[in-house]
N, C-alpha and C positions, 0 to 999 in steps of 0.2 A: 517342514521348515520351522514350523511354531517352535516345535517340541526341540530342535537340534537349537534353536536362540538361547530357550529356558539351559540346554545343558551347557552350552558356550557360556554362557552368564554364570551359573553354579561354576563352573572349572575355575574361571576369571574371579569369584569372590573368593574361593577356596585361598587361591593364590596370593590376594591380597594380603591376607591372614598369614599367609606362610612367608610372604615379605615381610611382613613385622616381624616374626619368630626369629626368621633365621638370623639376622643381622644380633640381637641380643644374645641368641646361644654363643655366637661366636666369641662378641666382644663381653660376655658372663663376668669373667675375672674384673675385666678394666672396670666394667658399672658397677660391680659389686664393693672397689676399692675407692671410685667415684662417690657414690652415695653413700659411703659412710658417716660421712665428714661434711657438715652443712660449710664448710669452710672453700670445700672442693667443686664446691655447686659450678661453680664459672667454668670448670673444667667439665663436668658430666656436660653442661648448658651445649658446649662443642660438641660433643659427643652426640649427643642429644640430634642436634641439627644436619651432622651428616647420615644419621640414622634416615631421617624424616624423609632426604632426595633419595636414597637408596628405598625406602618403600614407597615413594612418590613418581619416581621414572620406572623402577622395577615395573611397576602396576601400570604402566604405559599411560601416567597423567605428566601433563608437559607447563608445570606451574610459567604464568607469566606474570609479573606484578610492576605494576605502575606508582609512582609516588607524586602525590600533590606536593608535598616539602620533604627536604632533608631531615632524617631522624638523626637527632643527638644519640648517640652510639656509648654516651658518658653521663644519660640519665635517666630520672626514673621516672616512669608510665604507668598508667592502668591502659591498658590493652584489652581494646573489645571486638569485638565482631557476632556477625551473625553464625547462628548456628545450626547447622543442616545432615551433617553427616560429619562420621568418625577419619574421616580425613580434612576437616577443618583442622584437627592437632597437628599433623603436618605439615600441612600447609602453613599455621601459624609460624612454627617452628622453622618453616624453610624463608620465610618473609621476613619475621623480626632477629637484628642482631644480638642486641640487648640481651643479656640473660635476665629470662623473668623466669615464674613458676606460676602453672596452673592454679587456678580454683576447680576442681571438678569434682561431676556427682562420683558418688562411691562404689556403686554400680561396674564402672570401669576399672575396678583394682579385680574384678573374679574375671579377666579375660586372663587364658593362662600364657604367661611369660610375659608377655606385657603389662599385666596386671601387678606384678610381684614387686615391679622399679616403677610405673603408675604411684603403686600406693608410698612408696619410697619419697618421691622426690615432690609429688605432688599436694596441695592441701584437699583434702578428701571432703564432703559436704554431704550432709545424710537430709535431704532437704523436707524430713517428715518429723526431724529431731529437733527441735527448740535449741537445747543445749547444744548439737553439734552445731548448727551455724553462728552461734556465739562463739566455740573455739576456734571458727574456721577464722572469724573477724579477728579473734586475739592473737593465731599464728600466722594472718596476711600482714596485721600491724608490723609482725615481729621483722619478718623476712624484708618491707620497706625500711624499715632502719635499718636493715644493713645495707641498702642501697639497691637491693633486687628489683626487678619491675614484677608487674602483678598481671595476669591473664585470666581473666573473665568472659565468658557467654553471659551477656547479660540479661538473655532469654529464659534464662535457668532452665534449659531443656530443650529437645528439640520438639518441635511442636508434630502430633500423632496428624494432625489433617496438614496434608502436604501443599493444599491451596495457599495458604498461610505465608505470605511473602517475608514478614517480619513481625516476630508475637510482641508484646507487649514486653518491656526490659522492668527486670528487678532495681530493688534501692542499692545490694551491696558493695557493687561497683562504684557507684557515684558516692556513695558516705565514706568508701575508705579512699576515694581521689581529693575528697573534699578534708577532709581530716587529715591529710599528709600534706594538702596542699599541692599535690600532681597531677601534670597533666594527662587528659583523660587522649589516647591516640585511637581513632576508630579506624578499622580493615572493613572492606568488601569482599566479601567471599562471592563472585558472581555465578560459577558455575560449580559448585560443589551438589548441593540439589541435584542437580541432573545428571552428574560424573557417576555420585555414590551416595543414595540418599541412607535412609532406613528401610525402607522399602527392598527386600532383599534381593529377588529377579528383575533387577532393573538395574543403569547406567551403564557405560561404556568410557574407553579408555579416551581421552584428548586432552583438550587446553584447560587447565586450572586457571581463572583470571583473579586476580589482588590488588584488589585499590587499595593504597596508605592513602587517608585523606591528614589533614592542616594537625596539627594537635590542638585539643580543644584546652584553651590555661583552666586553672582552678585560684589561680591564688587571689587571694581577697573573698574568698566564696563561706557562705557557713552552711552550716546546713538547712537554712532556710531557702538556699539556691539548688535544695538536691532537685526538686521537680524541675526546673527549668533547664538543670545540666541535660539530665536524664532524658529530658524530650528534645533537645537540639543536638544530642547526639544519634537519636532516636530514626530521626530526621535525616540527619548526614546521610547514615546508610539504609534507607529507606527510599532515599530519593534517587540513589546511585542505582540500588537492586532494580528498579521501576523503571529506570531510564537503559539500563542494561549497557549503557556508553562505559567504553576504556579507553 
């Protein structure tokens, strides 16, 4: 019985992986004439999001998300959440309407075919390079003046000890909410960890749960305010994951 778990579990990851694939070989041409043109972005953004429930139900996870406030659907966010597993980008994806664009590690562009429009659409972060997180900063500025929203793990990673309910959040999120003057929106990812961690012979198919909590303002903030954003956001979803209430 041990041993037929471990293979049920291998087939079911396998799978995962092959729900990402296939949907992208399909729609090939459309994402490849999508991301050409940072112009086009709000169109792949669509695209993008029904990718996400078709790898999301395919994989037999059944996203539920709750909202403390209405999201302006006509502005712009830093978008954070906790970070646990490679179906947090779906789940994002499937929760926020907003066309925003990742920040993520670089790592994620060598996964093949997902990787290839990964590295395409998203801002890539080499988080051992000095200079690449200085370009990541100058191409997140860019993409807020055009009005895009921005999506951050502000974890910078998922944390190797899986005790770890919520690791400690980076500054770049809050310096570039603070600098734009945008409000910072935090998500609950409550059951990702346990759906589909890192941890490879592990998780099982069910309820994905998504707390949208209040958006947190920034305006009037300088950057003397980044630690106090940064730990009341900190806090938000800290308190949420702790409490395990939806």
């Amino acid at each position: 019985m041990f041993i037929l778990k471990y293979i049920l579990v291998l087939v079911w990851r396998i799978w995962f992986y092959i729900m990402m694939g296939i949907p992208i070989i399909i729609m090939f041409p459309i994402l490849l004439i999508l991301t050409s043109r940072e112009q086009w972005y709000s169109q792949f953004f669509k695209v993008a999001r029904f990718w996400a429930k078709i790898v999301l139900y395919g994989t037999g996870f059944i996203p539920r998300v709750k909202k403390e406030a209405q999201v302006d659907t006509h502005k712009s966010y830093m978008f954070v959440a906790n970070h646990t597993s490679m179906a947090d980008i779906m789940l994002m994806l499937y929760c926020v309407k907003n066309p925003f664009v990742f920040v993520g590690k670089k790592e994620l562009s060598k996964i093949p075919i997902f990787g290839f429009f990964y590295k395409r659409t998203c801002i890539l972060v080499d988080r051992n390079n000095q200079k690449s997180r200085k370009e990541v900063f100058d191409r997140a500025q860019a993409r807020l003046h055009d009005g895009t929203s921005i999506c951050i793990f502000p974890e910078g990673g998922v944390p190797e000890d899986e005790s770890i309910i919520l690791d400690e959040f980076k500054d770049g999120a809050f310096r570039l909410a603070i600098d734009h003057q945008i409000p910072i929106l935090p998500l609950t990812f409550l059951d990702n960890k346990k759906r589909f961690s890192y941890t490879f012979f592990s998780g099982s198919p069910g309820k994905m749960r998504a707390f949208i909590h209040k958006e947190i303002p920034t305006k009037g903030f300088t950057q003397e305010n980044k630690k106090e954003l940064k730990a009341s956001t900190h806090k938000v979803i800290l308190d949420k994951l702790q409490s395990g209430k939806f």
